[in-house]
KEKE-3310 file (N, C-alpha, C; in steps of 0.2 Angstrom, whole numbers, plus 5000, padded with zeros to 4 digits):
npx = (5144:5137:5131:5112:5108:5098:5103:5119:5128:5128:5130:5142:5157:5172:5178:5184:5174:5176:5187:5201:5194:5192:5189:5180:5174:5165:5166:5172:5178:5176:5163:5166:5170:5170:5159:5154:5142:5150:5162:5164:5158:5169:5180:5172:5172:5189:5189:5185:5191:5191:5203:5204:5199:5198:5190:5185:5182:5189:5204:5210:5199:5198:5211:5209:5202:5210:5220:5217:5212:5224:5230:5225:5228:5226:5223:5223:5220:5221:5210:5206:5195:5183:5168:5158:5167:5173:5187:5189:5182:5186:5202:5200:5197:5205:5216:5213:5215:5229:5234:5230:5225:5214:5195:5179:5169:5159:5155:5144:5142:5141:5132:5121:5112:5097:5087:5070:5055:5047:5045:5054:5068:5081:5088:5100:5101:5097:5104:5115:5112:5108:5120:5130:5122:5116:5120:5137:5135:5133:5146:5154:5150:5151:5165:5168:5160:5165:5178:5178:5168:5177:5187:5177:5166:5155:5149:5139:5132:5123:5118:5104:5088:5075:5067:5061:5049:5044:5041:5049:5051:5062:5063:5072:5082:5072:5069:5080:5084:5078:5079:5087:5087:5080:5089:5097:5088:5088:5103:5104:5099:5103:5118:5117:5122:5135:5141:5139:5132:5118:5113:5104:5103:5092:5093:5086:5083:5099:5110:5123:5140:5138:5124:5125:5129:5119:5108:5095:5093:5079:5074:5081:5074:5063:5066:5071:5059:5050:5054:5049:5056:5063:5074:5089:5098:5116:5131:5137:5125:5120:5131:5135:5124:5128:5140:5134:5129:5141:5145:5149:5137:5125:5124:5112:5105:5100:5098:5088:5081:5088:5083:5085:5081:5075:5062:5054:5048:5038:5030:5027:5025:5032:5049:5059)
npy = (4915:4933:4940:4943:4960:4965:4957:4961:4971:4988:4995:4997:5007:5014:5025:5036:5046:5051:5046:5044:5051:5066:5083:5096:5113:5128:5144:5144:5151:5163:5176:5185:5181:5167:5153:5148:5140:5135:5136:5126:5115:5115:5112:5101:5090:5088:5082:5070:5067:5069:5076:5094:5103:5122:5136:5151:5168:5176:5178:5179:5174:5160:5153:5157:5145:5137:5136:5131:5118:5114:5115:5103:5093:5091:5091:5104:5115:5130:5139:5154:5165:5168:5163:5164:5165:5153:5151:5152:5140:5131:5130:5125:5113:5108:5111:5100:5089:5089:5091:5084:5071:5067:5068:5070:5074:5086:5103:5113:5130:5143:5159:5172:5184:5192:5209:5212:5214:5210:5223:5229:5224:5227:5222:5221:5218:5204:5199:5197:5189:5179:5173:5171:5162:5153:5150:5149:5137:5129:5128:5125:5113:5109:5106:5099:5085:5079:5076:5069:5057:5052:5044:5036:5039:5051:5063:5076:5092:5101:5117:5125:5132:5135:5145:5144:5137:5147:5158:5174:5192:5191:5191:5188:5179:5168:5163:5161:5151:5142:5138:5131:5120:5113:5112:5102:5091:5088:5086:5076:5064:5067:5061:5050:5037:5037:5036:5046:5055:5067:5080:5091:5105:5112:5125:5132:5148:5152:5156:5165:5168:5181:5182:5188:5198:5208:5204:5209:5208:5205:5201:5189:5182:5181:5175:5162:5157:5154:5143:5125:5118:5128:5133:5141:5138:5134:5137:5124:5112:5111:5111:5095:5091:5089:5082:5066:5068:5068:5056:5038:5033:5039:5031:5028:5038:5050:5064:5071:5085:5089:5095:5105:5113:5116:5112:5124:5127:5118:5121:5136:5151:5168:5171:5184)
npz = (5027:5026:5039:5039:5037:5049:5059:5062:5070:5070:5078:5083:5085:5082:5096:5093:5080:5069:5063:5054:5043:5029:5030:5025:5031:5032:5035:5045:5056:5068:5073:5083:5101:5108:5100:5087:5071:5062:5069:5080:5073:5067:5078:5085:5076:5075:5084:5086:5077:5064:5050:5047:5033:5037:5031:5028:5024:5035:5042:5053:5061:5057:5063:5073:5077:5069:5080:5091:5087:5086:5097:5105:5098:5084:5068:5055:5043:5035:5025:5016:5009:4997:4997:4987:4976:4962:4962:4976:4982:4975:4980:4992:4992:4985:4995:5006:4998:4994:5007:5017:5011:5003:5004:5014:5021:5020:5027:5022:5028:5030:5031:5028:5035:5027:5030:5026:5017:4999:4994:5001:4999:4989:4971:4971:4986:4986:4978:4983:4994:4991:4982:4994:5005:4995:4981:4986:4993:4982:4975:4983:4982:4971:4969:4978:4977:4967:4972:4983:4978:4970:4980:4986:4990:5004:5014:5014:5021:5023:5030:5035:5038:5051:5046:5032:5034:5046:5041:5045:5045:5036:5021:5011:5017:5021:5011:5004:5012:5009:4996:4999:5006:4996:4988:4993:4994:4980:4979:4988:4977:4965:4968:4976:4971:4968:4980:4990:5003:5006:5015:5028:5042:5052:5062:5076:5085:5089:5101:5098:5095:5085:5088:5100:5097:5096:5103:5114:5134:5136:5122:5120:5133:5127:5116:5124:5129:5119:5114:5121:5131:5135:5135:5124:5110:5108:5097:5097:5097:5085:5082:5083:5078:5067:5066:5068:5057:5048:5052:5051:5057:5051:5040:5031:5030:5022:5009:5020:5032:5047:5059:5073:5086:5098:5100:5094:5081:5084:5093:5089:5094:5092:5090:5090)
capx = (5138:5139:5123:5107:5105:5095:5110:5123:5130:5130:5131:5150:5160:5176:5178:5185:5169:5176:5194:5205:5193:5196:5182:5180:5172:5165:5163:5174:5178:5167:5163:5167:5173:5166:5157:5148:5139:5155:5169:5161:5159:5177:5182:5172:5174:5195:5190:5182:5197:5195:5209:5200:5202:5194:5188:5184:5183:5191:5211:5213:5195:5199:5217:5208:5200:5215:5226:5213:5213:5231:5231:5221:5233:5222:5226:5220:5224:5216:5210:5205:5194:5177:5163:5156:5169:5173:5193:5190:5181:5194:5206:5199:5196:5210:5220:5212:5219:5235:5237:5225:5224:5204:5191:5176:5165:5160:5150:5141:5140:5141:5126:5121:5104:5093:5080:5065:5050:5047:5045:5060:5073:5083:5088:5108:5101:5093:5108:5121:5111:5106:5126:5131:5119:5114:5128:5142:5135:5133:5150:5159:5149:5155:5171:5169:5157:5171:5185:5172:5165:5186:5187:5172:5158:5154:5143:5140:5129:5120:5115:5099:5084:5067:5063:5056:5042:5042:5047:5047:5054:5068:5062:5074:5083:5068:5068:5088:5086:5070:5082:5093:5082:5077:5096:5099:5085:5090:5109:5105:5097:5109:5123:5119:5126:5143:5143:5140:5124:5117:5108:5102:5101:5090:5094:5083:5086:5105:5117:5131:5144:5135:5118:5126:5130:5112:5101:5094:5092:5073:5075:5084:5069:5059:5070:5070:5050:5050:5057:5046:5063:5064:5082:5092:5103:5120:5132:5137:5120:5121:5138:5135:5121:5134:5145:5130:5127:5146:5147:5145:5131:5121:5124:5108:5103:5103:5088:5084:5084:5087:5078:5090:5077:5073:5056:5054:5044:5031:5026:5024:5026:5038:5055:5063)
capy = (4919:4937:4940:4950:4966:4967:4953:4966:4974:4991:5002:4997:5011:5016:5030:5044:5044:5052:5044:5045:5057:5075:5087:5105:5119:5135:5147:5139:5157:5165:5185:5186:5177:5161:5149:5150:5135:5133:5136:5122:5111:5112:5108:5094:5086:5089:5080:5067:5062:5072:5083:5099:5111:5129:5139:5157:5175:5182:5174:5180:5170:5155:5154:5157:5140:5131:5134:5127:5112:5112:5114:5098:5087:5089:5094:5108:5119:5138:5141:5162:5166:5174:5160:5167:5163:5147:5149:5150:5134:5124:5130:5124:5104:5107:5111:5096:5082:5091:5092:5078:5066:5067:5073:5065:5079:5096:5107:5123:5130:5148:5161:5179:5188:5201:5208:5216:5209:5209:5229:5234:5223:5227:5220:5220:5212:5197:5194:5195:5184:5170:5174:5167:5158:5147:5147:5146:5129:5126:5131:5121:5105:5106:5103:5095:5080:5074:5073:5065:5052:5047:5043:5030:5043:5054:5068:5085:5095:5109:5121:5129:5136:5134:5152:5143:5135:5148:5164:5181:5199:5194:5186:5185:5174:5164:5160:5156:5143:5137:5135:5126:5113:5110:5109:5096:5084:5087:5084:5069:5061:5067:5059:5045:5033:5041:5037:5053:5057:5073:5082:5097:5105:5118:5128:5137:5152:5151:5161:5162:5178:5187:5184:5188:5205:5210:5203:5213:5203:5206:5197:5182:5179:5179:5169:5158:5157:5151:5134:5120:5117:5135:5136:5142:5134:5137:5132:5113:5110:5111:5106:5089:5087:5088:5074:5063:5065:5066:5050:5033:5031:5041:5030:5025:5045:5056:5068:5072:5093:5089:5103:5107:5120:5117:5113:5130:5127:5114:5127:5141:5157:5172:5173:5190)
capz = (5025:5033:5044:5039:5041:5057:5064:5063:5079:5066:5086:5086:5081:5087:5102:5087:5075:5060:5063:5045:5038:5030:5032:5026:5035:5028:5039:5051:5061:5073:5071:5089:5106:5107:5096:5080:5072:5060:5072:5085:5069:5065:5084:5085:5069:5075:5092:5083:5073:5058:5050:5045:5034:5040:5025:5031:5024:5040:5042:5060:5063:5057:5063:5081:5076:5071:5085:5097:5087:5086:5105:5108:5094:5080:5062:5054:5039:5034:5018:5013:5000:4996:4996:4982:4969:4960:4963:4982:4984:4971:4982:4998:4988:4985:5001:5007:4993:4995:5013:5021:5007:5000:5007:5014:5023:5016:5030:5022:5035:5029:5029:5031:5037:5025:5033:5024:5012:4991:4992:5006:4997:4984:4967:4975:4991:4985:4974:4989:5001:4985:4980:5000:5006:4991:4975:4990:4993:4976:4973:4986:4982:4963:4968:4983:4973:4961:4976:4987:4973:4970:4990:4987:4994:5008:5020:5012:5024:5024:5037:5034:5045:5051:5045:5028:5040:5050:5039:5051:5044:5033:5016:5006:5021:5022:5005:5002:5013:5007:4991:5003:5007:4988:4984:4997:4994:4975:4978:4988:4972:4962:4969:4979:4969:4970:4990:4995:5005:5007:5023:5028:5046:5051:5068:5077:5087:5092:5105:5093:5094:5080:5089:5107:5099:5094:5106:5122:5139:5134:5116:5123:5139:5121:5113:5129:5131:5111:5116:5126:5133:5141:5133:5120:5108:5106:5089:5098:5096:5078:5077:5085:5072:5061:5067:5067:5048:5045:5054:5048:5061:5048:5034:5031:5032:5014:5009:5027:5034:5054:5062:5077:5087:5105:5099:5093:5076:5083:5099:5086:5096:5088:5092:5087)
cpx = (5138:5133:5118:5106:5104:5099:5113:5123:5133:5134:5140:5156:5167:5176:5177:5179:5170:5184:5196:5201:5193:5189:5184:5173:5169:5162:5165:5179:5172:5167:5164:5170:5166:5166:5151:5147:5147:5162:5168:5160:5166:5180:5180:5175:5184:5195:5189:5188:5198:5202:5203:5204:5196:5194:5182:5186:5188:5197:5212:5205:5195:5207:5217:5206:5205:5217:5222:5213:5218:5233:5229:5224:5231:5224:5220:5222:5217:5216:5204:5204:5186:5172:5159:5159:5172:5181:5193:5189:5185:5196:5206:5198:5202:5217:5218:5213:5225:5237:5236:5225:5218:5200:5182:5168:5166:5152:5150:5138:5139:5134:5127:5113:5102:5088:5076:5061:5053:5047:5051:5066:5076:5084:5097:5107:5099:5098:5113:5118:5109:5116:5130:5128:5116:5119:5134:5141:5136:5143:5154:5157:5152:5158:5172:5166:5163:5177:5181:5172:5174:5188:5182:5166:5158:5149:5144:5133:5129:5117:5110:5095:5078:5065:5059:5051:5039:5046:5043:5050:5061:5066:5066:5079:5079:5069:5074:5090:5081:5075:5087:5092:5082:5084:5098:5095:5089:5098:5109:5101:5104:5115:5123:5124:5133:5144:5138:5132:5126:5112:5109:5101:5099:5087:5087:5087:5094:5108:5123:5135:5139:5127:5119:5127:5125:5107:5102:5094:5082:5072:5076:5079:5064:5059:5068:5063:5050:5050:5052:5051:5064:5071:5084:5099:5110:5125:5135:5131:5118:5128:5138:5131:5124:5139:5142:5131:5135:5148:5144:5139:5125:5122:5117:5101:5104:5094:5086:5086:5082:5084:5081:5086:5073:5065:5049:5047:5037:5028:5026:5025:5033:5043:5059:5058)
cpy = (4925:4938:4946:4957:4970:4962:4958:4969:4982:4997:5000:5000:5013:5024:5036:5042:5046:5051:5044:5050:5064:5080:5093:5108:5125:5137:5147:5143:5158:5173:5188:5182:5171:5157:5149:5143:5132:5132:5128:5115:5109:5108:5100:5089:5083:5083:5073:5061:5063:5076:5088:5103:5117:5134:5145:5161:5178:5175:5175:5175:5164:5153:5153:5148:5134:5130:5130:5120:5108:5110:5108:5092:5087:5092:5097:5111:5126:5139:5148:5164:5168:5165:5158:5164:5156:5145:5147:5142:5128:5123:5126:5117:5104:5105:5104:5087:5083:5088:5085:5071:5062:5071:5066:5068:5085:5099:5112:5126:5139:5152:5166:5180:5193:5200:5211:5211:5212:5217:5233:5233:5223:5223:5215:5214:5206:5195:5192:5190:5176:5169:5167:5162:5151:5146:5146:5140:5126:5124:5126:5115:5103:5104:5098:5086:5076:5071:5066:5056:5048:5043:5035:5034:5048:5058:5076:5087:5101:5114:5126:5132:5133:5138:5148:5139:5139:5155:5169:5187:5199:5187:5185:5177:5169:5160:5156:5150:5139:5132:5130:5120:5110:5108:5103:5089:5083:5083:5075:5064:5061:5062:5051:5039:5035:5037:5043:5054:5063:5075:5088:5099:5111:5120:5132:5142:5149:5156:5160:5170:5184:5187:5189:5198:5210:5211:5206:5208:5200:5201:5191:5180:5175:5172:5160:5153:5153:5144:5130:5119:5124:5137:5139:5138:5137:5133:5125:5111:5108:5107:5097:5086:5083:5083:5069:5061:5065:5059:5043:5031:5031:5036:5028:5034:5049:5059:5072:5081:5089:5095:5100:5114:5121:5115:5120:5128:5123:5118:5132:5147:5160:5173:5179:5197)
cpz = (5029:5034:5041:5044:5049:5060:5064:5068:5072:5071:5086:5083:5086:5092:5096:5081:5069:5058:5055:5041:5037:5030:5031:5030:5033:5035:5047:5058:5064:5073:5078:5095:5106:5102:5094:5078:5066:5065:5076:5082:5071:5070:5084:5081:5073:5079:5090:5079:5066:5055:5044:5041:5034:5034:5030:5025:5031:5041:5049:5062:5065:5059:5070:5080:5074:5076:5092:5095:5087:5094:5107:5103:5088:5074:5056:5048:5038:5028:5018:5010:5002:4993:4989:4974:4971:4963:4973:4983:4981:4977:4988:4999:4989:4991:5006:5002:4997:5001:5016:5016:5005:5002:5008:5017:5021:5022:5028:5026:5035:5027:5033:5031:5032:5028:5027:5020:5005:4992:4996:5000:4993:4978:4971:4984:4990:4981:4979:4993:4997:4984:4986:5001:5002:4984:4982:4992:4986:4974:4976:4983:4975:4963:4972:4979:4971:4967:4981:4984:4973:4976:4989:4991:5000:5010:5018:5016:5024:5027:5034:5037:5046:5050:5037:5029:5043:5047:5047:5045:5041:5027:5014:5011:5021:5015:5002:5005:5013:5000:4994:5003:5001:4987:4988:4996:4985:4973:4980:4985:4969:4961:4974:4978:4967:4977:4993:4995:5006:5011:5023:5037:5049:5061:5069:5082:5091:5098:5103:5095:5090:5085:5096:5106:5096:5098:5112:5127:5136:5127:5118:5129:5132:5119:5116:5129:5123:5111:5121:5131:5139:5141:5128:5117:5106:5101:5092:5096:5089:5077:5079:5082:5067:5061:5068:5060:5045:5047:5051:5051:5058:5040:5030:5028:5024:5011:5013:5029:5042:5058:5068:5083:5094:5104:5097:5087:5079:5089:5094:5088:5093:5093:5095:5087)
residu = (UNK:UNK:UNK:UNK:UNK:UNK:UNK:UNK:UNK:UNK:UNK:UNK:UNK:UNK:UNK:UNK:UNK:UNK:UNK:UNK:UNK:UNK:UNK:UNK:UNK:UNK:UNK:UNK:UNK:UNK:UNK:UNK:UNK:UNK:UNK:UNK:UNK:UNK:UNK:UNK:UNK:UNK:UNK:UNK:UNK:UNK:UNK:UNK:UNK:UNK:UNK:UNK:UNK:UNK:UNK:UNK:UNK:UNK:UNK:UNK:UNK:UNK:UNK:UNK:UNK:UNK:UNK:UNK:UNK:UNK:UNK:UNK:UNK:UNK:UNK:UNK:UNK:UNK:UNK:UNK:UNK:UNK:UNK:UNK:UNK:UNK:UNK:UNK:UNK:UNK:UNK:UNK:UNK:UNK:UNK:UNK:UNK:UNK:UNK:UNK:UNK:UNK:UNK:UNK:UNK:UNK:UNK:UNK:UNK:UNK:UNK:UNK:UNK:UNK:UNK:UNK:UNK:UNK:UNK:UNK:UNK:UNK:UNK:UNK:UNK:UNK:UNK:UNK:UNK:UNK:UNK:UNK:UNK:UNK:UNK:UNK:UNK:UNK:UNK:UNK:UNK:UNK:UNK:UNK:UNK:UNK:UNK:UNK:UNK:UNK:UNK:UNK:UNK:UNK:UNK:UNK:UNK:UNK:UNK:UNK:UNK:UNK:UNK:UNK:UNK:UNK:UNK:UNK:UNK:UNK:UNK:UNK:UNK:UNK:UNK:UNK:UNK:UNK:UNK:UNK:UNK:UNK:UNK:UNK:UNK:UNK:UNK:UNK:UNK:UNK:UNK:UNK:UNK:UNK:UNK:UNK:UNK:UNK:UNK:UNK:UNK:UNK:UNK:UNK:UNK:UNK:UNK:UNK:UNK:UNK:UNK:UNK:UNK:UNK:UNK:UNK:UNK:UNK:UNK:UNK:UNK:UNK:UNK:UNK:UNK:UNK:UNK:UNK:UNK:UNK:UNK:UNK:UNK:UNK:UNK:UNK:UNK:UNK:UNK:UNK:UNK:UNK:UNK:UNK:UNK:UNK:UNK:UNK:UNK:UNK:UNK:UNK:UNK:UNK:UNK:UNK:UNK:UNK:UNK:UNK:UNK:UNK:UNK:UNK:UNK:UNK:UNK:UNK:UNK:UNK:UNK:UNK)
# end
């Protein structure tokens, strides 16, 4: 008879936490030197024992991304495509049967900033930042679901914010990832019984490349002071969440938005 529940030794996992599985990546470049919350995913996931593949707009980004993981023994492939459209994301399910043999982790990890409110922002910006931000989840997860579900299940994650608790001076951002949220509790209904959970994690202020090349020393003390912690997050921070919920450790986990933020939202003071 095998043993209840609370009997099980569930803590007993091997060293590699995502060994045999294939994991995509969106976003899995960095706009700069260093590490963004995609590239840091891809790495880890690699270190971890996944085979990745890195699904980027920018080919020289994502290619800096392979070769580190190829440097460290790990297996990688590059898919180059426009978030946005249907054929890209096939292709990236795709490159992932073909190459790796399933697929078992989908990180959406991709996302861009508009600033302004309901009277700044255009008709064109509110479809470009819904376009990224929330149909290129949608978009991956279409294809990714069925690959997933044939596997016997798996970890679709989605990177969201704590701006829809805590908007500041960029609605339409605050809003695409409000829709984020909603799509994430909805998918992990959707689909549970498939296998596949679904999670959501939502960063506070970061020090990522793209932030590193905006922010004044002044901005980042801000930043700093925002956090109970009296630090700042950088993309491991986020990508270590992500190997959590990619992880079997999270099996028990679907529905949930991690908030990833130094204690940023329950201290309340502005960031930016």
């Amino acid at each position: 008879m095998s043993a209840a529940l609370w009997d099980e030794d569930l803590g007993r996992r091997p060293a590699s936490r995502l060994e045999g599985k294939v994991a995509i990546v969106t976003g899995a470049g960095s706009s700069g030197p260093g590490y963004g919350t995609g590239k840091a995913a891809a790495v880890l996931f690699a270190r971890e024992g996944a085979a990745v593949v890195l699904f980027d707009a920018d080919r020289e980004a994502a290619e800096q991304t392979r070769q580190i993981i190829a440097d460290e023994g790990g297996q990688a492939a590059v898919v180059v495509g426009d978030i946005t459209t249907e054929d890209a994301a096939q292709a990236a399910v795709q490159a992932a049967s073909s190459q790796f043999g399933g697929l078992h982790i989908l990180d959406n990890n991709v996302g861009i900033v508009t600033r302004g409110d309901v009277t700044t922002t255009t008709p064109d910006d509110w479809r470009a930042i819904l376009d990224i931000n929330l149909l290129g989840m949608v978009n991956m997860s279409r294809f990714a679901v069925p690959e997933m579900a044939k596997g016997g299940g798996g970890s679709i994650i989605n990177v969201s914010s704590i701006s829809p608790r805590r908007p500041y001076s960029a609605t339409p951002y605050s809003v695409s990832k409000g829709a984020v949220d909603t799509l994430t509790a909805a998918m992990a209904i959707d689909h549970g019984a498939q296998g596949i959970r679904v999670n959501g994690i939502a960063p506070g202020p970061l020090m990522t490349p793209r932030a590193a090349a905006r922010q004044t020393e002044e901005q980042r003390a801000l930043r700093r002071k925002s956090s109970p912690l009296g630090i700042e997050g950088s993309g491991f921070d986020i990508a270590w969440a992500a190997v959590y919920l990619a992880s079997d450790e999270a099996r028990y986990v679907t529905g949930a938005v991690l908030t990833v933020d130094g204690g940023v939202s329950v201290q309340g003071h502005r960031y930016r």
